[in-house]
C-alpha positions in Angstrom: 0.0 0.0 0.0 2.0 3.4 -1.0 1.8 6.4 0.9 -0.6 8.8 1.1 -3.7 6.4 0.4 -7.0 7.4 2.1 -9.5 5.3 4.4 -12.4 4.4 1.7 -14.7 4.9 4.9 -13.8 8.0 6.3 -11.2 9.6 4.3 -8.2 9.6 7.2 -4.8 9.5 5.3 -3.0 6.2 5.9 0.4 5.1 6.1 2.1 1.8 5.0 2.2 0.1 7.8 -1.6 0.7 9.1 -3.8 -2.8 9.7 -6.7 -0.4 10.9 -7.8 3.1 10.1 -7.2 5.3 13.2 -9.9 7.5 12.0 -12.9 4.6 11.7 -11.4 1.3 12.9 -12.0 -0.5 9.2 -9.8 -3.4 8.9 -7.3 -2.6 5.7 -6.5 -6.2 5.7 -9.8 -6.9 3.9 -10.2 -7.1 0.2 -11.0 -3.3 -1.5 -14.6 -3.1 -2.8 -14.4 -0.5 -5.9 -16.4 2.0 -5.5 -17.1 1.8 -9.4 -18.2 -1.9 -10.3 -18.2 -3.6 -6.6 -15.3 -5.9 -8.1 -13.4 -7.1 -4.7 -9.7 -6.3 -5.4 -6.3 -7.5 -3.4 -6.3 -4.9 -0.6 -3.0 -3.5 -1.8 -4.4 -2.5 -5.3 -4.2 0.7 -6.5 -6.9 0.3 -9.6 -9.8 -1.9 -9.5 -8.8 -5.4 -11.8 -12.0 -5.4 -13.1 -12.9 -1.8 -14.7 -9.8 0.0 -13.9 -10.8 2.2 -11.4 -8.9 4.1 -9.0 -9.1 2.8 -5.8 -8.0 5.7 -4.1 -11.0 7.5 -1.9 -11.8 11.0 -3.9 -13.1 13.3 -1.4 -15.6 15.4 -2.6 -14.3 19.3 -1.4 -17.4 19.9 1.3 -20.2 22.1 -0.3 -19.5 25.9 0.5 -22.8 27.2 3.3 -24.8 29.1 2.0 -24.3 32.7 3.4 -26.8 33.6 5.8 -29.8 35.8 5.5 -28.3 38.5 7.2 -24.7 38.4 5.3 -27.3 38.3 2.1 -29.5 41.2 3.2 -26.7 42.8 4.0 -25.1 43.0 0.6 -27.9 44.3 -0.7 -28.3 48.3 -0.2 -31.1 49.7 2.5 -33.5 51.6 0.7 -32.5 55.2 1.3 -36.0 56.7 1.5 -39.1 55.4 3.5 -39.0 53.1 6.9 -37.6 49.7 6.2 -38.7 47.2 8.9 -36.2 44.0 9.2 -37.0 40.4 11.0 -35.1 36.8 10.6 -36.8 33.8 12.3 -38.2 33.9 15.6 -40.1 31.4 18.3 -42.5 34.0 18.7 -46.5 32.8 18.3 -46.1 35.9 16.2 -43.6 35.1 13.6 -46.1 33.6 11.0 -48.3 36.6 11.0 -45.5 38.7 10.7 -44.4 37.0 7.4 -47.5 37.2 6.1 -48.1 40.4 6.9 -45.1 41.3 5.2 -46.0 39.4 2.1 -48.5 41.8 1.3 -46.6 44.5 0.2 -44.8 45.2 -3.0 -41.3 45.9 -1.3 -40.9 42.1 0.4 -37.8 40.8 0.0 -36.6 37.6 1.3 -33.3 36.9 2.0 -32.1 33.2 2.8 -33.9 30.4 3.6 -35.4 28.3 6.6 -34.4 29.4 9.6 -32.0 31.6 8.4 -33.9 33.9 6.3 -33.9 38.0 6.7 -37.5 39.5 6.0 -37.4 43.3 4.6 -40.4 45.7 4.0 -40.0 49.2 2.9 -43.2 51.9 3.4 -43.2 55.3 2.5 -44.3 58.2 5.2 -48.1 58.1 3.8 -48.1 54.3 4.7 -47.0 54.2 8.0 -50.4 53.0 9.2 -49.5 49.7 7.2 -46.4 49.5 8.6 -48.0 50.0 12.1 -49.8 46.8 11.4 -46.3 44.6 10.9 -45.0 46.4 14.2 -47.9 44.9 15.9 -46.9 41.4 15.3 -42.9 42.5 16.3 -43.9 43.9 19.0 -41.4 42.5 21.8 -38.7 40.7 19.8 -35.4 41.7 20.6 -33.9 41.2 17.0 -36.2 43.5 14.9 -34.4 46.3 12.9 -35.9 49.3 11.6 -34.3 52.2 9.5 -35.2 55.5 8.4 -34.0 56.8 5.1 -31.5 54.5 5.1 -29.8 54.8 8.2 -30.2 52.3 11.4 -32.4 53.6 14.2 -34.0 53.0 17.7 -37.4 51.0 17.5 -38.8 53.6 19.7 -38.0 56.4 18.4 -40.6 55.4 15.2 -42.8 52.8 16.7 -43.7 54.7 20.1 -47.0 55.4 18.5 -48.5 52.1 17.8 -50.1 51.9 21.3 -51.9 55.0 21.0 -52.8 54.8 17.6 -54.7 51.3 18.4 -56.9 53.3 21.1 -57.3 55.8 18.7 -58.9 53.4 16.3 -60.8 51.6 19.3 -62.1 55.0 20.2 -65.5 55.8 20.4 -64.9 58.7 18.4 -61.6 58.2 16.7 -61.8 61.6 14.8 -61.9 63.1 18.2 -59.4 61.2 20.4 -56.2 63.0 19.6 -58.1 65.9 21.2 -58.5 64.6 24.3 -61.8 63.7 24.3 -61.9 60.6 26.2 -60.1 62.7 29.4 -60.9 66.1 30.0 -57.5 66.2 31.8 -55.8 65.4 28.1 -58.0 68.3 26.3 -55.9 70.4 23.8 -55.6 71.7 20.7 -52.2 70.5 19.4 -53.7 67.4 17.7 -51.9 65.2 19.9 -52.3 63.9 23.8 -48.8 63.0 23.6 -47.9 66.8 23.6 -48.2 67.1 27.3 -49.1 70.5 27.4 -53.1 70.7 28.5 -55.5 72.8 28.7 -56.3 72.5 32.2 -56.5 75.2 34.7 -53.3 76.4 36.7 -51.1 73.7 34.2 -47.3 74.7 34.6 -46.9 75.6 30.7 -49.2 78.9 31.0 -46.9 80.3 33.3 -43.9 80.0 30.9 -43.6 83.9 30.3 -44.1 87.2 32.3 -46.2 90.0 33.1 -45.5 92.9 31.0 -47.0 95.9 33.0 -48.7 96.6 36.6 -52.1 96.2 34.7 -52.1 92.7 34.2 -50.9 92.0 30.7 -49.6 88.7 30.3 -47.2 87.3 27.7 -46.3 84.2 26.5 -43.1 82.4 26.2 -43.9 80.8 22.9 -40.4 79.8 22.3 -40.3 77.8 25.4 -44.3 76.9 24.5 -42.5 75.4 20.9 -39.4 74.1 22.6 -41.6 71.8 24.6 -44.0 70.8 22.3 -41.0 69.3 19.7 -39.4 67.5 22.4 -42.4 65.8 23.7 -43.9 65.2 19.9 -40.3 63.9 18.3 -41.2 59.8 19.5 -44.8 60.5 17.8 -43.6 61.9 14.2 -44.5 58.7 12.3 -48.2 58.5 13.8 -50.8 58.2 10.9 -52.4 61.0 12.8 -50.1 63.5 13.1 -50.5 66.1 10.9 -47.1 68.2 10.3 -47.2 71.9 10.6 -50.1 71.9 13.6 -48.2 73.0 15.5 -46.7 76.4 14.1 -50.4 77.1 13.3 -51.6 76.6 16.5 -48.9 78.6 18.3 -49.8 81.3 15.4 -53.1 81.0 16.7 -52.3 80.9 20.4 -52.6 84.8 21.4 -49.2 86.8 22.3 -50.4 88.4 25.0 -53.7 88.2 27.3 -54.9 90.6 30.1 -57.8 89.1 32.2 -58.8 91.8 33.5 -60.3 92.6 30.2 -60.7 89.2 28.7 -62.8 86.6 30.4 -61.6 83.8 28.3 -58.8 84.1 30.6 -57.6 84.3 34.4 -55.1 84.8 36.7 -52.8 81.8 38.4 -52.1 82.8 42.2 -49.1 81.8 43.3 -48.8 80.1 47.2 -44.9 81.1 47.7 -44.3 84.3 49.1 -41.1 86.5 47.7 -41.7 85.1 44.3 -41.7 87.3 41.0 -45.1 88.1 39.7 -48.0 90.8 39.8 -49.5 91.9 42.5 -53.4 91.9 42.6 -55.7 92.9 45.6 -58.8 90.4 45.7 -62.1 90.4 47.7 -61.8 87.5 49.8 -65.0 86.7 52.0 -65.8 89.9 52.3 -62.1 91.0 53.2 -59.2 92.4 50.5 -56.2 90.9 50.1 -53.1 91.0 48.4 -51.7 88.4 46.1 -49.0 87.0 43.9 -50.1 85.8 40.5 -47.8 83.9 38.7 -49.5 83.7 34.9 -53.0 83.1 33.2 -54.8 80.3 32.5 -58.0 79.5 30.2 -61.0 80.7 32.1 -63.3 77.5 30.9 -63.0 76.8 27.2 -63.9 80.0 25.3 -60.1 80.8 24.9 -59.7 77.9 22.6 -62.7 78.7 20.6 -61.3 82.2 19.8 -58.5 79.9 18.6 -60.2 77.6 16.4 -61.6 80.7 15.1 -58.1 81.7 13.5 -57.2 78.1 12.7 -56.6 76.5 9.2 -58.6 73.7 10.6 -61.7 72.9 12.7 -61.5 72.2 16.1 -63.7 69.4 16.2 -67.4 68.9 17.2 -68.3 68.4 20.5 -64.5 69.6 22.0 -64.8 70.8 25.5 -68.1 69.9 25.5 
């Protein structure tokens, strides 16, 4: 037997001297089978006797893997407009829904197969309420990718919406729930009960300003008023409901300054801490005057935000503040 002759069993490389395999334990003593014709040959041929043959074990090179999903998806370019949502496999109850959920729209791609695939749906901005319907079903798994325009992003920061947009759409009056119409305590005009600025009496945000004269004019820090309204919207952007540019009109709306001493729409805030900035205003208190500290204004039952409506681009619904 020369050197460099292979185990027919397992391929291990054999020397002269080997009886057994060390790789498999098959007993080289034995005739050779060919491979080819099934002829048994002296154990030391080289070439089958019979059809010529080489007896020598040709191993096969192993079958390259085929790259994973993710390698796959990954050679291929993320859309660089739109949200792109992207799942592999998962255990979750969910993981069929998703798939078919995904199926349904024109941008599916697939990447992979089995357990190894990489799912990929792209929606524009006008169909985030379809995309909203995907989330559902990935809601929870810790492997789901989403990107915006291209570029990788927090889940949350485009799928923070999808819990109130469900009670929106499980509202009694859907058209009306952004409002606030469910809570009183949520009632504004921003579009949004996200915004976290309320119209409810002595709310922090009416006080974000100061007192212009000794006669009670009020005016409003609508910097701060904007400041706080794009911080607390940012996580809500992609919302089907959110309507872009409400809030510039609204704040265009919202009066500059308001005296309540001639407008009834509005009142003053008293403030409970002495030594504090603010206007002094002397009250009739059971029958007794008094002096007091008022720290801002605030809307004096909900005429103020008619007046707004009024100058708004849109309606303020039917049966707001009712």
């Amino acid at each position: 037997m020369g050197n460099n002759n292979i185990c027919e069993n397992c391929g291990f490389t054999l020397q002269d001297n080997f009886l057994f395999c060390p790789g498999c334990g098959k007993d080289l003593q034995k005739q050779r089978v060919c491979l080819e014709c099934g002829f048994e040959n002296e154990k030391d041929a080289n070439f089958c006797q019979k059809c010529g043959n080489s007896m020598k074990l040709k191993v096969q090179p192993k079958p390259e893997e085929k790259e994973s999903g993710f390698k796959e998806a990954h050679k291929t370019e993320i859309p660089s407009f739109g949200v792109t949502i992207e799942f592999p496999y998962s255990s979750s109850q969910t993981f069929e829904f998703a798939v078919e959920e995904a199926k349904k729209y024109p941008s599916f791609s697939q990447f992979g197969d089995g357990k190894k695939a990489i799912h990929r749906v792209t929606f524009s901005l006008e169909e985030m309420e379809l995309a909203s319907k995907l989330a559902e079903y990935l809601k929870g798994w810790r492997s789901r990718i989403v990107y915006v325009d291209g570029e990788k992003v927090p889940w949350d920061t485009v799928f923070s919406f999808t819990w109130c947009y469900g009670k929106k759409q499980a509202s009694y009056k859907p058209e009306l729930y952004c409002f606030g119409y469910e809570n009183e305590w949520q009632h504004n005009i921003w579009g949004c009960i996200n915004s976290g600025l309320y119209f409810r009496e002595n709310d922090d945000w009416f006080c974000w300003g100061n007192f212009t004269d000794k006669k009670g004019t009020w005016r409003f820090d609508k910097e701060r008023i904007r400041h706080e309204l794009e911080k607390n919207l940012y996580p809500y952007r992609f919302c089907p409901a959110f309507k872009e540019g409400r809030v510039e009109e609204v704040l265009t709306a919202f009066p500059d300054e308001v005296n309540p001493t001639k407008d009834g729409n509005w009142k003053f805030i008293e403030s409970w801490e002495d030594n504090v900035p603010g206007l002094i205003v002397t009250v009739n208190r059971y029958g007794y005057k008094e002096k007091v500290i008022m720290k801002g204004v605030c809307p004096n039952g909900y005429g103020a935000l008619k007046e707004m409506a009024k100058k708004l681009k849109f309606k303020l619904p039917l049966g707001f503040g009712r």
